[in-house]
Backbone and ligand atoms as CSV (ligand in chain L), in Angstrom:
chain,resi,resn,atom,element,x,y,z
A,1,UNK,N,N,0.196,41.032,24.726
A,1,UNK,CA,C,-0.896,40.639,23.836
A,1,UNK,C,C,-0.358,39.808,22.672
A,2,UNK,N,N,0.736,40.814,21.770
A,2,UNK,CA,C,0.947,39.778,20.836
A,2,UNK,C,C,2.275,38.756,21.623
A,3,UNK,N,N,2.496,38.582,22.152
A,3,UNK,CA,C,2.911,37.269,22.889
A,3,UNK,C,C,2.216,36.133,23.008
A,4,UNK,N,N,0.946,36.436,23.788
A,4,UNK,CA,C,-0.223,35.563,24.164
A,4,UNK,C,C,-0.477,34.707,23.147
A,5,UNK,N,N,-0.472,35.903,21.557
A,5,UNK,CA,C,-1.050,35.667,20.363
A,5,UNK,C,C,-0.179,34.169,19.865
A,6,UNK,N,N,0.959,34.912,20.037
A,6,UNK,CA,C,1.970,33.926,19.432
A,6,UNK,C,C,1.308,32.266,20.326
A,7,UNK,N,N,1.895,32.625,21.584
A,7,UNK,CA,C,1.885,31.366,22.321
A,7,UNK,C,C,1.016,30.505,22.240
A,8,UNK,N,N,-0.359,31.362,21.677
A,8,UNK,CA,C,-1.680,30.027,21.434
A,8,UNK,C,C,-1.869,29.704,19.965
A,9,UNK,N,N,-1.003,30.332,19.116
A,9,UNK,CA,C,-0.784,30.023,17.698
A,9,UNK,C,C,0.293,28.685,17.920
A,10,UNK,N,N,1.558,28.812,18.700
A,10,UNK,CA,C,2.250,27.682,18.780
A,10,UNK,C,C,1.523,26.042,19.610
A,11,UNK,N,N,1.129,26.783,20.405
A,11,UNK,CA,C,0.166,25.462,21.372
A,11,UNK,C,C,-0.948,24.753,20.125
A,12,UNK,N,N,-1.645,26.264,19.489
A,12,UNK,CA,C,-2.377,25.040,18.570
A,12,UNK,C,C,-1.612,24.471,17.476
A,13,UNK,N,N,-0.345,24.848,16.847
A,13,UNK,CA,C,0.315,24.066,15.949
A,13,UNK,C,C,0.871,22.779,16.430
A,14,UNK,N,N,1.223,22.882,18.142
A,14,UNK,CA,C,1.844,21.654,18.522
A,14,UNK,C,C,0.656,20.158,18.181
A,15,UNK,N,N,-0.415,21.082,18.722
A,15,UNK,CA,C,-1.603,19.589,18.795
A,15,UNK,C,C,-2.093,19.665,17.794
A,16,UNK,N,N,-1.931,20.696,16.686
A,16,UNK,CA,C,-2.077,19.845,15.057
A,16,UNK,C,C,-1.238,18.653,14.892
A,17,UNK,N,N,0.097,18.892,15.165
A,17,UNK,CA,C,1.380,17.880,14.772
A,17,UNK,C,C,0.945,16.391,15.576
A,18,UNK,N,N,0.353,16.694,16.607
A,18,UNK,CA,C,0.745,15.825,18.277
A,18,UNK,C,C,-0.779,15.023,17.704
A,19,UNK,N,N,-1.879,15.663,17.180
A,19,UNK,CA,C,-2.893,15.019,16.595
A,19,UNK,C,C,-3.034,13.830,15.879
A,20,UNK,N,N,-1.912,14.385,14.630
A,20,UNK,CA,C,-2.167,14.030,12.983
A,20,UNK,C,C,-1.639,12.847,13.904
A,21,UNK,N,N,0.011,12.385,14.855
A,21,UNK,CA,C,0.130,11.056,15.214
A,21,UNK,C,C,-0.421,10.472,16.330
A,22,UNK,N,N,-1.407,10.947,17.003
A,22,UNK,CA,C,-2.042,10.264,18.221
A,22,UNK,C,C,-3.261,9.791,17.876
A,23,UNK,N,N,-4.281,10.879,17.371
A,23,UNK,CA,C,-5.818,10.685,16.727
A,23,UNK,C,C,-5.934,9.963,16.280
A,24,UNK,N,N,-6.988,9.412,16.120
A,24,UNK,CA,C,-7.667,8.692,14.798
A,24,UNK,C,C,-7.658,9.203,13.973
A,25,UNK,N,N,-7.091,9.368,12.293
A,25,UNK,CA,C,-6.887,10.048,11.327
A,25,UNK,C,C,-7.924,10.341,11.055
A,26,UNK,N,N,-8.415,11.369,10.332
A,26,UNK,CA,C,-9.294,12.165,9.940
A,26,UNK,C,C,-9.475,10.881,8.464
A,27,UNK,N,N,-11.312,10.893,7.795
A,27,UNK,CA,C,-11.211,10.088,6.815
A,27,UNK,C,C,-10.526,10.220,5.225
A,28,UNK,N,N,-10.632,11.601,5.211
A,28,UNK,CA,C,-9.745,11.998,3.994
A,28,UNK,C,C,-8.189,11.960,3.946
A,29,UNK,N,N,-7.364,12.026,5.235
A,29,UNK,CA,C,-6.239,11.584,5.387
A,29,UNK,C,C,-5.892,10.645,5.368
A,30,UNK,N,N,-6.735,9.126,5.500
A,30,UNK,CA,C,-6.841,7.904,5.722
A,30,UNK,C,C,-6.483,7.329,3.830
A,31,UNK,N,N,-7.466,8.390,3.519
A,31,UNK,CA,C,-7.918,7.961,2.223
A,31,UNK,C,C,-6.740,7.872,0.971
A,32,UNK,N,N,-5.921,9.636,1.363
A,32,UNK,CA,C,-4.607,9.751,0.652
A,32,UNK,C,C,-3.560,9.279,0.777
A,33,UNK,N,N,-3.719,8.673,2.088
A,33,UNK,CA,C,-2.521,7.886,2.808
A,33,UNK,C,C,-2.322,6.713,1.927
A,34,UNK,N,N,-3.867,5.757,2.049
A,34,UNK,CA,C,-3.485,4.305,1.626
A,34,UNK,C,C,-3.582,4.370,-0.041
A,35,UNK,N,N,-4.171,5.332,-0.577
A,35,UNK,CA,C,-3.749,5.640,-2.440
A,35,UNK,C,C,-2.269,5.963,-2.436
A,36,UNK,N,N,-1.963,6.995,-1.336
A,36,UNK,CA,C,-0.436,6.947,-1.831
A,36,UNK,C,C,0.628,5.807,-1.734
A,37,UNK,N,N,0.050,4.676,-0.805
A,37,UNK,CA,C,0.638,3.618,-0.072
A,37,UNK,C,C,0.384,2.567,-1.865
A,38,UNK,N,N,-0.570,2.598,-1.871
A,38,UNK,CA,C,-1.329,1.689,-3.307
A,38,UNK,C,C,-0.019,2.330,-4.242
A,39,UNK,N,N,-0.178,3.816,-4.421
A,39,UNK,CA,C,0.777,4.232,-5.910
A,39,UNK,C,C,2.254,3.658,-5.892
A,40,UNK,N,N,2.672,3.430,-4.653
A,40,UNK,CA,C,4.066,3.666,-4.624
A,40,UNK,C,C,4.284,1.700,-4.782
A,41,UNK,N,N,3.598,1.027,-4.794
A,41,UNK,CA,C,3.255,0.056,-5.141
A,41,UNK,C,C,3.270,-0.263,-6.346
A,42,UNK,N,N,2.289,0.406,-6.581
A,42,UNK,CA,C,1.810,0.258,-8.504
A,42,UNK,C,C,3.290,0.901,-8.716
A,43,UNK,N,N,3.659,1.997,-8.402
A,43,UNK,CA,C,5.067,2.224,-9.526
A,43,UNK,C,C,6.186,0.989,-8.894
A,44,UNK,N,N,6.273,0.375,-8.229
A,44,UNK,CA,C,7.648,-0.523,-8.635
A,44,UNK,C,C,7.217,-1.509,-8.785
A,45,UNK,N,N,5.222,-2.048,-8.981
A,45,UNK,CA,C,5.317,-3.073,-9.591
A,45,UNK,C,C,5.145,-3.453,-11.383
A,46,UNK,N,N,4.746,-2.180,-11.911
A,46,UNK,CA,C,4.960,-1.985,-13.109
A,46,UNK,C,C,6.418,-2.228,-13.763
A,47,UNK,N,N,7.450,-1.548,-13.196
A,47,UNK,CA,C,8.674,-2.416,-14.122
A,47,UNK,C,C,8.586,-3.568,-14.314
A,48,UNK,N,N,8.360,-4.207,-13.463
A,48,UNK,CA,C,8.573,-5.959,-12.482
A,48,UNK,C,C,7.298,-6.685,-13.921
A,49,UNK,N,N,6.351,-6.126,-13.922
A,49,UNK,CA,C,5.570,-6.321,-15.067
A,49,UNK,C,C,6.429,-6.424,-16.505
A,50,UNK,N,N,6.452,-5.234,-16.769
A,50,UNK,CA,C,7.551,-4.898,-17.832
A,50,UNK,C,C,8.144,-6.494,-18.230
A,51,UNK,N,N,9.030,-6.184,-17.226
A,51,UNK,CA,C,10.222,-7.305,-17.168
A,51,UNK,C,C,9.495,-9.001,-17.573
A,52,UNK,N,N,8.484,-9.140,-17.076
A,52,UNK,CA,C,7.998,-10.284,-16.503
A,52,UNK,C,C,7.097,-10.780,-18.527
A,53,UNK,N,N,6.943,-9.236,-18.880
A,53,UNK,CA,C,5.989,-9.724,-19.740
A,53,UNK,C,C,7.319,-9.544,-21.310
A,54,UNK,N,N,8.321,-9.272,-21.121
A,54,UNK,CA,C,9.678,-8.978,-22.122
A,54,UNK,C,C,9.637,-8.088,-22.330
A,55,UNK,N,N,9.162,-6.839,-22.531
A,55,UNK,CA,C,8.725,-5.857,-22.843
A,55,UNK,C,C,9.920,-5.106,-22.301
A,56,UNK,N,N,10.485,-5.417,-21.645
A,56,UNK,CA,C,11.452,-4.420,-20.956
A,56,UNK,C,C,12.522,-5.575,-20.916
A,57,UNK,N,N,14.076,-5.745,-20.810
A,57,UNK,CA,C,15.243,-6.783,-20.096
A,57,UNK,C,C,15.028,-7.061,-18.489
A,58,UNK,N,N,15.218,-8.095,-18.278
A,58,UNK,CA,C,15.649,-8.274,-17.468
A,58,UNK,C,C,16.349,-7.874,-16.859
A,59,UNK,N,N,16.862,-7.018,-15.609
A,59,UNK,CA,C,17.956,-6.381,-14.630
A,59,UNK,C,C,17.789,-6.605,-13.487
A,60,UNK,N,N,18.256,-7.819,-13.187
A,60,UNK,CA,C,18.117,-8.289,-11.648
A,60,UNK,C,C,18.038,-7.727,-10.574
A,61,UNK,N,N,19.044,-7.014,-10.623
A,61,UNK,CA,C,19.302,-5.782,-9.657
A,61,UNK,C,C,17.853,-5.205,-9.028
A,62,UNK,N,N,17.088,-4.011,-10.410
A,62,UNK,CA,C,16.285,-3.793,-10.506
A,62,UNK,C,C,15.349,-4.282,-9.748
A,63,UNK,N,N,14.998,-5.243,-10.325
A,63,UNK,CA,C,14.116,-6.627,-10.140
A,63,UNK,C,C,13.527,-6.731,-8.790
A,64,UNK,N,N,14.890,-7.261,-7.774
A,64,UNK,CA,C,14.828,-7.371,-6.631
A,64,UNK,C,C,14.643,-6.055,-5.716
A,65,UNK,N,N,14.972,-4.942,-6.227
A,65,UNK,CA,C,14.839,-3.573,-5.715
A,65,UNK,C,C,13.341,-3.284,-5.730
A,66,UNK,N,N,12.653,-3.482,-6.808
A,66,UNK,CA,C,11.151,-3.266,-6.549
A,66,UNK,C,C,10.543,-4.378,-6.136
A,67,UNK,N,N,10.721,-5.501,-6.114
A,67,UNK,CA,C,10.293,-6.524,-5.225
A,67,UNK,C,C,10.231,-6.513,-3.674
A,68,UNK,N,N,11.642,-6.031,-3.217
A,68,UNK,CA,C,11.545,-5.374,-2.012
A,68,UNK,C,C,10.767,-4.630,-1.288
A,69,UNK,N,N,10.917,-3.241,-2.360
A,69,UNK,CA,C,9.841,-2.267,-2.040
A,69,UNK,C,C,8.307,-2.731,-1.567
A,70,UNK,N,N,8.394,-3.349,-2.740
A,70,UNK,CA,C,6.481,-3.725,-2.758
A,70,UNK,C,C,6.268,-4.686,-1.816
A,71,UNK,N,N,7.345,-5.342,-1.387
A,71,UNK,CA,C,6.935,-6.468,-0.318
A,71,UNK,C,C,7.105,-5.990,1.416
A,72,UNK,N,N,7.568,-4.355,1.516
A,72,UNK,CA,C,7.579,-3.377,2.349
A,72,UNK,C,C,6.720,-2.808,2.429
A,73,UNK,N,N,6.262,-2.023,0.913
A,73,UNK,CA,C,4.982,-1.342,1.147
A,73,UNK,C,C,3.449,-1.708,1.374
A,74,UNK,N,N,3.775,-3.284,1.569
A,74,UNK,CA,C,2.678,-4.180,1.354
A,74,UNK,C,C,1.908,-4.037,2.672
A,75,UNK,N,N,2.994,-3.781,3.595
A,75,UNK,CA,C,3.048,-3.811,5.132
A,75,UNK,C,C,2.122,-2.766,5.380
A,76,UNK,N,N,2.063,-1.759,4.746
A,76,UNK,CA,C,1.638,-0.350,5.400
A,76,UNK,C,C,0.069,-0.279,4.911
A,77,UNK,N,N,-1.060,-0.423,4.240
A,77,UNK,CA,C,-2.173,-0.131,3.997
A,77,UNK,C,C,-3.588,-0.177,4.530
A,78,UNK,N,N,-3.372,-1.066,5.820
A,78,UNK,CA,C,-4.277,-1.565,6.766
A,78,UNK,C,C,-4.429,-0.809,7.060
A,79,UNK,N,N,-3.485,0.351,7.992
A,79,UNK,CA,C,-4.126,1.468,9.056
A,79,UNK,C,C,-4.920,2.696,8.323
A,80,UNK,N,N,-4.642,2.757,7.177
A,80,UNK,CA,C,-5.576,4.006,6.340
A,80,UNK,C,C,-7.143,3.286,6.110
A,81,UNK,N,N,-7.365,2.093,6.020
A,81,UNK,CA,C,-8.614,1.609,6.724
A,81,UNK,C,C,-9.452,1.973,7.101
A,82,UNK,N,N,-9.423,3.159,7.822
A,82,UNK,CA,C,-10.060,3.637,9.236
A,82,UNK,C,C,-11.750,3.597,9.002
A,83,UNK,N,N,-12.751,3.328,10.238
A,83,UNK,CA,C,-13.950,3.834,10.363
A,83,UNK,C,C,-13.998,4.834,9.871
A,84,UNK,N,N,-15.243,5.158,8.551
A,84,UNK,CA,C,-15.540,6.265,7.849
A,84,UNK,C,C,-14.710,6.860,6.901
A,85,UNK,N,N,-14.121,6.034,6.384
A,85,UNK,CA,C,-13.621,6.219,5.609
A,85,UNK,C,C,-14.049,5.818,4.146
A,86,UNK,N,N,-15.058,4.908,4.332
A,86,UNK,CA,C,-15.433,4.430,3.377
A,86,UNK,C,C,-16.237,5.408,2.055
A,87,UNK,N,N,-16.438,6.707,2.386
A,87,UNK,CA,C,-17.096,7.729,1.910
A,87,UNK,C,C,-15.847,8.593,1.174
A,88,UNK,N,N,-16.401,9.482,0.125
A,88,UNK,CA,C,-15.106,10.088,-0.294
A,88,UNK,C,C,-14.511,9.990,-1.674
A,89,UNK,N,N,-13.390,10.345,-1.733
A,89,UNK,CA,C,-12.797,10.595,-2.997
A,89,UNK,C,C,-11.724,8.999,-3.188
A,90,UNK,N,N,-13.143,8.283,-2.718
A,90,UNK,CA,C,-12.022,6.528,-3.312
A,90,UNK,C,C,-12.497,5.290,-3.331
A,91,UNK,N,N,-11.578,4.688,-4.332
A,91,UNK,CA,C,-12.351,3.323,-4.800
A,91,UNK,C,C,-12.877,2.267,-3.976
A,92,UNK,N,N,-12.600,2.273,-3.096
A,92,UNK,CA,C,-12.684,1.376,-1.774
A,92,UNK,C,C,-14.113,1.459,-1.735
A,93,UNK,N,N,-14.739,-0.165,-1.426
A,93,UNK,CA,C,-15.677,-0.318,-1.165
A,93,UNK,C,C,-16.148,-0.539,-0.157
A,94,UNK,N,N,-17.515,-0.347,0.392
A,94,UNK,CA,C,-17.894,-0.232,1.841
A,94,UNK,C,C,-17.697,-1.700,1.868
A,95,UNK,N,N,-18.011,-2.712,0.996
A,95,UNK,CA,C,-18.242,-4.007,1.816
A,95,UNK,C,C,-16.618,-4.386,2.723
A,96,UNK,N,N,-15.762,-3.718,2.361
A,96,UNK,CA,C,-14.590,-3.601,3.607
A,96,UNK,C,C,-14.698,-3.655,5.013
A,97,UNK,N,N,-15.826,-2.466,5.272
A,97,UNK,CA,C,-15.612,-2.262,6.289
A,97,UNK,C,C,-17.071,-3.848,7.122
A,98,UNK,N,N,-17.626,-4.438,6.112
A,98,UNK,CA,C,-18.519,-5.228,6.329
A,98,UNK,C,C,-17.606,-6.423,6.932
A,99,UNK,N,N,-16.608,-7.166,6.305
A,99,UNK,CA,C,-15.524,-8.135,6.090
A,99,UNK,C,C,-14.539,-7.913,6.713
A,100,UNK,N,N,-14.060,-7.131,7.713
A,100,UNK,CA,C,-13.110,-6.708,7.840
A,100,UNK,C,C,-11.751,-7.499,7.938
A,101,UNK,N,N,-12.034,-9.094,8.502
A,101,UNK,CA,C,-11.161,-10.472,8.893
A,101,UNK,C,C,-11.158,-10.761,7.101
A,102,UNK,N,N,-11.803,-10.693,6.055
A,102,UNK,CA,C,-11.928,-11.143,4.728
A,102,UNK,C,C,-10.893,-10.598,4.300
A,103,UNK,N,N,-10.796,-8.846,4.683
A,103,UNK,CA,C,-10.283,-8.314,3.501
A,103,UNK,C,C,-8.721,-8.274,4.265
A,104,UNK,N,N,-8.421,-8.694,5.514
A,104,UNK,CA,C,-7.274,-8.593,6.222
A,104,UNK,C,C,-6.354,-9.941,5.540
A,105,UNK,N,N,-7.325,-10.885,5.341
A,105,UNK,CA,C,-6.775,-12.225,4.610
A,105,UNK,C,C,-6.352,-11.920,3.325
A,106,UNK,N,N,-6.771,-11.423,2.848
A,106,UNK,CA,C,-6.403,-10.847,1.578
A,106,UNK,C,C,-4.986,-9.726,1.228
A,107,UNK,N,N,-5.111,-9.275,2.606
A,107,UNK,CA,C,-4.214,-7.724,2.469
A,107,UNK,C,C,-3.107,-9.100,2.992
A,108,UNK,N,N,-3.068,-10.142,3.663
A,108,UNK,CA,C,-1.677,-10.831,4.360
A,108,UNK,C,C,-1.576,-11.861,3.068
A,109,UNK,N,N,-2.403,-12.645,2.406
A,109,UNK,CA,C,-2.111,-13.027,1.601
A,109,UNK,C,C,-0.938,-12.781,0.348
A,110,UNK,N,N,-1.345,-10.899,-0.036
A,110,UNK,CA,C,-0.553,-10.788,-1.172
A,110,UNK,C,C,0.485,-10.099,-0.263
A,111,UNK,N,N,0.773,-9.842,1.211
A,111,UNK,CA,C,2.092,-9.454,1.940
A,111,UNK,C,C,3.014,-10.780,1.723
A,112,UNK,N,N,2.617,-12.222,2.025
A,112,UNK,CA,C,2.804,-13.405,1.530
A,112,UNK,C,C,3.864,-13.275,0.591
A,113,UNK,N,N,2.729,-13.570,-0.219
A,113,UNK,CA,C,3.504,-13.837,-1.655
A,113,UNK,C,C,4.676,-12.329,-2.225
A,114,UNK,N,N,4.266,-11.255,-1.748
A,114,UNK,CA,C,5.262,-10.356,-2.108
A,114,UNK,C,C,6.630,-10.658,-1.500
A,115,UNK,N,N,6.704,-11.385,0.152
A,115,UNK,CA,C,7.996,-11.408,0.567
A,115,UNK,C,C,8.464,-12.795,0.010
A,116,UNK,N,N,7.336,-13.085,-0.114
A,116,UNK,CA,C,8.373,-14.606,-1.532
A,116,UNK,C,C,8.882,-14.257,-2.526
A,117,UNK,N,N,8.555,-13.515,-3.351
A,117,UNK,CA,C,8.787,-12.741,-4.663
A,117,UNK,C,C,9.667,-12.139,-4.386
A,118,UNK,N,N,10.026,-11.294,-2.971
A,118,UNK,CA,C,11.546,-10.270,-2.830
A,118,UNK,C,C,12.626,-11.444,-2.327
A,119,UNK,N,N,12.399,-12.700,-2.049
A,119,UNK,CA,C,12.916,-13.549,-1.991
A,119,UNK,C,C,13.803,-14.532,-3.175
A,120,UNK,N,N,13.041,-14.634,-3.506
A,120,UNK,CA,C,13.066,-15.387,-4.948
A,120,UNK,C,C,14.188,-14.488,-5.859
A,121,UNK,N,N,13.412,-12.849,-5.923
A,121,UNK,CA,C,14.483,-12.524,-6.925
A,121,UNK,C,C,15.768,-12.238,-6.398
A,122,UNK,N,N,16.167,-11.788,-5.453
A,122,UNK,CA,C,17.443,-12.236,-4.785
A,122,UNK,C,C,18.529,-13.478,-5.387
A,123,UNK,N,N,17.331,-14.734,-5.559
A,123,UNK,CA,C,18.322,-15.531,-6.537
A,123,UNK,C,C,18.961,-15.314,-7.744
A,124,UNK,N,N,17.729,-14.414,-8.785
A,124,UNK,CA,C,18.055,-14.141,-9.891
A,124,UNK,C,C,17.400,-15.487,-10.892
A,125,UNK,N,N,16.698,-16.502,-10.290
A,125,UNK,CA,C,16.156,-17.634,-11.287
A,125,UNK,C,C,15.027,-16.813,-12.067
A,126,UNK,N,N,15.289,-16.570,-13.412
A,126,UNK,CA,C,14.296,-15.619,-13.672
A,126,UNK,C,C,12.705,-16.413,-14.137
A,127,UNK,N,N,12.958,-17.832,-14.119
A,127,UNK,CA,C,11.982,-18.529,-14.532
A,127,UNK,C,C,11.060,-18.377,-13.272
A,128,UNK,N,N,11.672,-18.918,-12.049
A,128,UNK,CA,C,10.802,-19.404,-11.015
A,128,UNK,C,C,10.590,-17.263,-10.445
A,129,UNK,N,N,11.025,-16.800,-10.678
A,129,UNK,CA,C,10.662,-15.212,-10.567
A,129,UNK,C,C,9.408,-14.976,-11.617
A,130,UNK,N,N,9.220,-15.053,-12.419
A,130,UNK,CA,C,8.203,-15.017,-13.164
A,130,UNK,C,C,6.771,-15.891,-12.622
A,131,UNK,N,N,7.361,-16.947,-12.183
A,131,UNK,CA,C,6.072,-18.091,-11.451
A,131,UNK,C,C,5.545,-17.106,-10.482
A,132,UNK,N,N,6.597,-16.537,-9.914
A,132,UNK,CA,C,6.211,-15.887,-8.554
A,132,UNK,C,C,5.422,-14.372,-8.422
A,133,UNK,N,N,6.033,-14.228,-9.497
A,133,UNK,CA,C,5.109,-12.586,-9.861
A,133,UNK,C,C,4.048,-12.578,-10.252
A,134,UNK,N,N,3.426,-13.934,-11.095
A,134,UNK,CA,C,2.283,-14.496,-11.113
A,134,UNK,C,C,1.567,-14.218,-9.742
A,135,UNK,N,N,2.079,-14.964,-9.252
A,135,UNK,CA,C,1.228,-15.813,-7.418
A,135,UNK,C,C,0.836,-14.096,-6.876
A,136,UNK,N,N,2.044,-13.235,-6.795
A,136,UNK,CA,C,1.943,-11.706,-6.909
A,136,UNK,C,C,0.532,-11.087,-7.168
A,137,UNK,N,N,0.491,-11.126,-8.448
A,137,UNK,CA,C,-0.604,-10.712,-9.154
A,137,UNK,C,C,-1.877,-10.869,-9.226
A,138,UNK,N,N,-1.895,-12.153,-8.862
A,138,UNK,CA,C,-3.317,-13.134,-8.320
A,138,UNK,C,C,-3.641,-12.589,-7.137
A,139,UNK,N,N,-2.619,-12.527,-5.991
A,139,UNK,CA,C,-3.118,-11.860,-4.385
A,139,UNK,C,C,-4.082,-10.259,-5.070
A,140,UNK,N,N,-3.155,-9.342,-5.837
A,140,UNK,CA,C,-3.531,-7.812,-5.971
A,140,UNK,C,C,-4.893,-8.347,-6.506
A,141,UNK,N,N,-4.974,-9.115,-7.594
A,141,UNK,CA,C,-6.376,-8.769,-7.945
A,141,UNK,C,C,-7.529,-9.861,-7.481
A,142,UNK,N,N,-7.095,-10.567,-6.386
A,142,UNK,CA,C,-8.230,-11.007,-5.698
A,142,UNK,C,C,-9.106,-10.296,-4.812
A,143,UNK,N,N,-7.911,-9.184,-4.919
A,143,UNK,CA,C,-8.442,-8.416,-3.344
A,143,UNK,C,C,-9.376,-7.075,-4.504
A,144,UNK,N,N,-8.536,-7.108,-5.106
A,144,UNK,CA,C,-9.226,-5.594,-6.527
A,144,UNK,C,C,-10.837,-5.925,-6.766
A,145,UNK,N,N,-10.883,-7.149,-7.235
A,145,UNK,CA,C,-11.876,-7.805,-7.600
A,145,UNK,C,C,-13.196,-7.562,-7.056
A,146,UNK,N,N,-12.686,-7.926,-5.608
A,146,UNK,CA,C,-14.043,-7.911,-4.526
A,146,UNK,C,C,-14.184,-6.647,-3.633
A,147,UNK,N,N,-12.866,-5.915,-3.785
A,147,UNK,CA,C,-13.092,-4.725,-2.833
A,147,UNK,C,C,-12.952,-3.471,-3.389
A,148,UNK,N,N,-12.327,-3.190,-4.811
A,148,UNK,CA,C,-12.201,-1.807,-5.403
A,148,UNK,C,C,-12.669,-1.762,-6.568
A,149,UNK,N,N,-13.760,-0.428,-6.523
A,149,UNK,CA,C,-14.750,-0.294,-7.754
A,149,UNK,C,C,-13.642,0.299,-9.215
A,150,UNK,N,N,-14.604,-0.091,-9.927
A,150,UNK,CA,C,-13.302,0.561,-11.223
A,150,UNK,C,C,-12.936,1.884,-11.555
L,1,LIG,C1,C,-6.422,-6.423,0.492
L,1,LIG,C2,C,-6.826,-5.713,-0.671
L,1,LIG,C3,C,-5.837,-5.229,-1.697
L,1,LIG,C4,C,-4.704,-5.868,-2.142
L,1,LIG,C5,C,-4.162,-7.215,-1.743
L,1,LIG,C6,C,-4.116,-4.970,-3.114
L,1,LIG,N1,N,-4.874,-3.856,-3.276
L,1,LIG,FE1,FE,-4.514,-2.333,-4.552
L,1,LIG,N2,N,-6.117,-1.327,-3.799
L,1,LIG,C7,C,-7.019,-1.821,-2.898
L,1,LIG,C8,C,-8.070,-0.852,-2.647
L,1,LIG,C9,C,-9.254,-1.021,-1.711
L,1,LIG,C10,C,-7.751,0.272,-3.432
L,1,LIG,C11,C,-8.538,1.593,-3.505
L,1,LIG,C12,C,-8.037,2.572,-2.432
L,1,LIG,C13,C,-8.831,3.848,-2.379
L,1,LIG,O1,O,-9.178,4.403,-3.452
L,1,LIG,O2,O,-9.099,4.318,-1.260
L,1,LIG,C14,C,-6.513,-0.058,-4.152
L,1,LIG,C15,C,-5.874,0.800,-5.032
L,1,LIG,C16,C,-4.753,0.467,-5.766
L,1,LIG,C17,C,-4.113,1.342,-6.727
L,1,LIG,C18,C,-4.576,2.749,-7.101
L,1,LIG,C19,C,-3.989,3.789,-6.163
L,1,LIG,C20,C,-4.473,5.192,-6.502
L,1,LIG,O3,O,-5.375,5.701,-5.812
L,1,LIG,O4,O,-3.962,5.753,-7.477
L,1,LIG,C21,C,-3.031,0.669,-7.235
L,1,LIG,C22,C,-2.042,1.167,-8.283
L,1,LIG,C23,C,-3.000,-0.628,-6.583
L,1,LIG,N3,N,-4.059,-0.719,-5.688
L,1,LIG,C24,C,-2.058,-1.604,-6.842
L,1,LIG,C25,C,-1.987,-2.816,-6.179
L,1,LIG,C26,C,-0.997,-3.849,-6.446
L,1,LIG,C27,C,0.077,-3.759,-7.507
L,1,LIG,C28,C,-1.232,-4.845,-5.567
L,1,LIG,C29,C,-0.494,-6.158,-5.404
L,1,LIG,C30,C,0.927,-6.128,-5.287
L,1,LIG,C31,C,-2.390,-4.468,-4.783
L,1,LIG,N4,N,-2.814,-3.239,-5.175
L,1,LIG,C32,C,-2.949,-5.268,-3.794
L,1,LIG,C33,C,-6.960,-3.059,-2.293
L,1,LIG,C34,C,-5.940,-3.966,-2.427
């Protein structure tokens, strides 16, 4: 009996696990996914800000380390997307799921310009790095603008 017990406690933990990566994500998982995908964003593009606006030195190093990042994590936010998701605990607006080719132009746009920007600072030209974190900034809030409520 408690064998049995066990064995269908493990079978259903397997196809929790075997779920979360085969399924269609559930919409609230979708939801924390691409905020956490957004945060980890916002934190290495805030130094890069910093830097960009004097407020902080310049550290190249740095620089190019969160440029990287963000031009990696840029990659990942599409698939939290999902149908029905649009409901919920997030800023995302339905007209997303209306546009979907709009807002994909938008999401490759600032992937774009981010792997120019992890490019660029690699050189260390901190002038034409600054041009570029611009071009950066313009992609995030073209897409903010039209698709995430305040
Ligand atoms: C293609 C559209 C798009 C682009 C481009 C985009 N964002 Fe966003 N961003 C969103 C949407 C939509 C949300 C709201 C997500 C939600 O609440 O479900 C968001 C949320 C965020 C958040 C809040 C995350 C949280 O929940 O705490 C931050 C920070 C953020 N974005 C930073 C950026 C930065 C920085 C860039 C540019 C490097 C950028 N985003 C580019 C669409 C975009």
């Amino acid at each position: 009996m408690k064998r049995l017990f066990v064995a269908t406690l493990l079978a259903a933990g397997i196809s929790l696990i075997a779920g979360s990566a085969f399924a269609q994500a559930k919409p609230e998982d979708a939801i924390k996914y691409r905020q956490g995908v957004y945060r980890v964003i916002g934190w290495n593009f805030a130094p890069m800000a910093a830097m960009v606006k004097g407020d902080r030195p310049y550290d190249a190093a740095a620089f190019a380390r969160n440029a990287d990042l963000v031009a990696y994590m840029s990659k990942l936010p599409l698939e939290g997307f999902v149908p029905g998701s649009e409901a919920g605990e997030t800023k995302a607006k339905p007209e997303i799921w209306l546009d979907m080719d709009d807002f994909k132009a938008k999401l490759e746009k600032m992937q774009g310009e981010a792997a120019k920007l992890a490019e660029i600072a690699k050189g260390g030209d901190f002038t034409a790095i600054k041009i570029q974190f611009g071009e950066t900034g313009k992609a995030c809030k073209s897409c903010h603008d039209k698709y995430r409520n305040k």
